[in-house]
N, C-alpha and C positions, 0 to 999 in steps of 0.2 A: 705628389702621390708618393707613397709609403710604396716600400721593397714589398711587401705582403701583397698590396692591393693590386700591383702591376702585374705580379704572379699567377694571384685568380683571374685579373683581365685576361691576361694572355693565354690562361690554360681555357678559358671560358671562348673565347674569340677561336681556339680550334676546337670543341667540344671534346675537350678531354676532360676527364675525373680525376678525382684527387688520385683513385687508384691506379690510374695509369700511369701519371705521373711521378708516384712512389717508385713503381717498377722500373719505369725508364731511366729513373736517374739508383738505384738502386740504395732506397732510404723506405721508413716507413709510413704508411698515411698520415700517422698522426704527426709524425716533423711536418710534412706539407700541410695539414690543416692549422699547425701553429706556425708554421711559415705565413702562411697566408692571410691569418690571425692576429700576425705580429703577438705571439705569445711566449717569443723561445726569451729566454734568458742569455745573458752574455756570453757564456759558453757553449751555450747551444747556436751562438748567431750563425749562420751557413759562410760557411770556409769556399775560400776562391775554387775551389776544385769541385764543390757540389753545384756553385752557381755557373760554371764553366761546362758541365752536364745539361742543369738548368735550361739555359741559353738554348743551347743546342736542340734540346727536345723542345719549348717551346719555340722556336724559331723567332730568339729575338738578339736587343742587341744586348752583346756579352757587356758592352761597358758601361752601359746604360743601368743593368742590374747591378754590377758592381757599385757604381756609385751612387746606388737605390739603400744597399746596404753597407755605405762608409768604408767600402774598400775601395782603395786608387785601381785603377788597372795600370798594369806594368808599365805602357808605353808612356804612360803620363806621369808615372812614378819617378822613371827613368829621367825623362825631361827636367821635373823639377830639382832631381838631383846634380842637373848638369847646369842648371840656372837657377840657385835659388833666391837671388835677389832680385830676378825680373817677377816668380812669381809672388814675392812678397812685396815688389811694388802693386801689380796685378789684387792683389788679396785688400790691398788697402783705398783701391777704387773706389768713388761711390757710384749707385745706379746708371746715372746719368755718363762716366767716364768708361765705363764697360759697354754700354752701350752704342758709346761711337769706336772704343776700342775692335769690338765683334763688327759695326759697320765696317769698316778698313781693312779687318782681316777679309770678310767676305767680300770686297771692293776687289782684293789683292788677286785673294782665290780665282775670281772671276774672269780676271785679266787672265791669268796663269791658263786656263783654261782656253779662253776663245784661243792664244796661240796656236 
């Protein structure tokens, strides 16, 4: 799914309009109907601090959007900067090695948790 398409989802799944939308995040209808369009140009692409409004009014997840529209979120920014030969081992996976990789973390997670 495209950054545009999850936007109309999401504004669409609370019945809000594009004009409400504008208002609340304080832009004009027509950014959100070429937001939603995927119409803007590169410099018009929406800056972490519109999508961070975004989020908020539609009630969704902040990084989800972010990584809808090719920006990292900080906290995983942060991370890759603090490792970045794990994640360009990570990046070099194929299907099949990410998938038991995500297995294991979710294995790990899950223990963590019953404690």
């Amino acid at each position: 799914m495209q950054f545009g398409e999850k936007v109309r989802s999401l504004r669409l799944s609370l019945g809000l309009t594009q004009q409400e939308i504008a208002e609340r995040t304080d832009v004009s209808v027509s950014y959100i109907s070429k937001v939603e369009n995927e119409k803007l140009h590169f410099g018009d692409y929406p800056s972490e601090k519109f999508i961070h409004r975004l989020a908020d009014v539609l009630k969704a997840d902040e990084d989800q959007l972010l990584l809808l529209a090719d920006k990292v979120p900080a906290a995983i920014r942060t991370r890759i900067r603090q490792r970045p030969d794990l994640f360009r081992q990570i990046a070099k996976m194929d299907t099949q090695a990410l998938d038991r990789l995500e297995a294991t973390l979710i294995s790990v997670n899950d223990f963590r948790l019953e404690k």
